[in-house]
N, C-alpha and C positions, 0 to 999 in steps of 0.2 A: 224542802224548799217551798215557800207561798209562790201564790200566783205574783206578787210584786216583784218578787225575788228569778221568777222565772222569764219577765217581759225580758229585761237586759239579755238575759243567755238567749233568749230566740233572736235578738237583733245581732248578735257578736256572731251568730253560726250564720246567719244571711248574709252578711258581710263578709266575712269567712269563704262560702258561698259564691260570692258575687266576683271575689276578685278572682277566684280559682277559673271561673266560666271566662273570666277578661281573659285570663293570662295567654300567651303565646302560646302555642304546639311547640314539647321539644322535640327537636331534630336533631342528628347527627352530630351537626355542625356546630349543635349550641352543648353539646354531651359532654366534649372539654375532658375524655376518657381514652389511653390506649387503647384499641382494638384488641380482639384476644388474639392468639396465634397458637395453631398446636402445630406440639412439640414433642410429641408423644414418642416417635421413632430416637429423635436426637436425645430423650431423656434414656434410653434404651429401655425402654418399658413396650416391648412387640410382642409380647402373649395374644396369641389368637385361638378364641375358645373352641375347642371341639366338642359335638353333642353326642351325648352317650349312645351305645350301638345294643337298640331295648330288644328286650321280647317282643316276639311276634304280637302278643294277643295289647301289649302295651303303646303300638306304636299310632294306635289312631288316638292315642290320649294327647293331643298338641301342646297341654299344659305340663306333659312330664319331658315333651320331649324338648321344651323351652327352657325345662331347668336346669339348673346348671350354669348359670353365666353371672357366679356372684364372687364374693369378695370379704376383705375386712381392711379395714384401715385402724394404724395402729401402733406406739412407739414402743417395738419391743426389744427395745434392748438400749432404754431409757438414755440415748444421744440426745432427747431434745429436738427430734427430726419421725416426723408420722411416716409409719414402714405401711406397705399394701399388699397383702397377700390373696390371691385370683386363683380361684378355680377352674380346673379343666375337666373334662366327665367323661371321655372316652378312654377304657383300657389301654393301659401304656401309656397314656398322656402325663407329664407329670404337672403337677400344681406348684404355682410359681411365687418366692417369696422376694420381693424386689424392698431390696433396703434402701432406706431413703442416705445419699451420700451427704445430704445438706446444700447441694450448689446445681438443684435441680436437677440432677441425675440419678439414676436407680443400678442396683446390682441384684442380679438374682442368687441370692444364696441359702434357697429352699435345700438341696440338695446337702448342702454343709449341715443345715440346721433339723436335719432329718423331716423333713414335712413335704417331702415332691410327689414320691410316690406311692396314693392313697386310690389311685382307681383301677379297678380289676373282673374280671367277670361277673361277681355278685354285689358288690360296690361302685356309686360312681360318685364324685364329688357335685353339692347343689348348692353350697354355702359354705362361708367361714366367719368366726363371729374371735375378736380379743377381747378376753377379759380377765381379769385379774381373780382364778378360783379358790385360793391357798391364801390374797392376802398377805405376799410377801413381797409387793412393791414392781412386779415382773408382769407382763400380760402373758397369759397362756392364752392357749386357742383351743378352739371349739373347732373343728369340721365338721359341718352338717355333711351328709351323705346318703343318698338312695340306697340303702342296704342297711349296715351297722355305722352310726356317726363313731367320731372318736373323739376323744380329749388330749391335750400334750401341754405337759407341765414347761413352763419356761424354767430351767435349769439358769437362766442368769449368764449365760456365757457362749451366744449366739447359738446356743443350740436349745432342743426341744427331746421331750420324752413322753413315751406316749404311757401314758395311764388310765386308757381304758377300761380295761380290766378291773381298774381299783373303782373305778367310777360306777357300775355298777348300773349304766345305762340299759335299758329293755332291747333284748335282738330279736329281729332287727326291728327301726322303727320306720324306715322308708321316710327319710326326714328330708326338707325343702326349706325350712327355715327355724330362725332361732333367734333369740334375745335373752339377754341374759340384765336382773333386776331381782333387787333383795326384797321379795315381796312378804317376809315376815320380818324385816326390818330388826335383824340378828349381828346386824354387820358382816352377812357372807352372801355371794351373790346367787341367786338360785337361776335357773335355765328355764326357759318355757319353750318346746320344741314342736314345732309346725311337720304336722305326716299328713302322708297319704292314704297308704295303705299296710296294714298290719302282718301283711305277709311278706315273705324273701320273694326277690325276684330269680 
């Protein structure tokens, strides 16, 4: 663009400019928006997260002992309604899979779908990630985990199977996060997995 060409656009953005600085302060009043309201107990979604019970020499780490209060959002079991599955990280805790009913309500049917209980002495749950690893229309999951993560193939028919084993993931990897992205653009999704530390706790 010339300079003739550039006078007009510096007078269009002053103007621009000029009315933005006039305009009124919005306010509440002028928002013309529902207020939000939570609803979180009456949707029954009351998971309350537990922090893992660490080793000794691990517990002045505040960043591990932080971990653990994640999640996945995600429609598995292709209703057309995003399911949320939440992690818990104390032994015996189970990890909760709240299925979305459609009419704002949740049902935890982790337990049915084999995916509750994943945390245990040498394991705790830090994350959960869905994503589709097979390519058969289904989200599977990923549990990240402090110890050994796992994989669970979505079977299609509210349940889950774990495939670890097949997956051939490194033990353990003391993992805290994950994404999952086809980064040689193969059409299959590969995993990038976020550790700490390369030892078992």
């Amino acid at each position: 663009m010339n300079a003739a060409g550039r006078v007009p656009m510096m007078i269009a953005v002053c103007v621009v400019l000029a009315a933005l600085c006039e305009a009124p302060p919005v306010t509440p009043s002028r928002l013309n928006s529902r207020p939000l309201r939570t609803s979180t107990r009456a949707a029954g979604v009351g998971h309350r997260h537990h922090g893992p019970a660490l080793d000794e020499r691990l517990r002045n780490l505040g960043v591990v002992q932080r971990a653990g209060r994640g999640g996945a959002v995600g429609d598995f079991d292709n209703d057309g309604f995003e399911d949320i599955y939440v992690t818990d990280s104390l032994r015996g805790k189970p990890n909760v899979l709240y299925h979305n009913n459609g009419d704002f309500t949740f049902t935890d049917v982790a337990a049915q779908a084999g995916i509750a209980n994943l945390n245990d002495d040498k394991n705790f749950s830090t994350m959960a990630l869905f994503f589709d690893c097979d390519n058969d229309g289904y989200k599977d999951l990923f549990v990240v985990r402090f110890g050994q993560s796992m994989i669970f193939r979505n079977r299609g028919d509210g349940t889950f199977e774990d495939v670890t084993a097949l997956s051939e993931i490194p033990h353990p990897r003391n993992s805290v996060a994950a994404v999952a992205f086809d980064y040689d653009r193969d059409g299959k999704l590969d995993l990038f997995v976020g550790s700490y530390f390369p030892t078992s706790i």
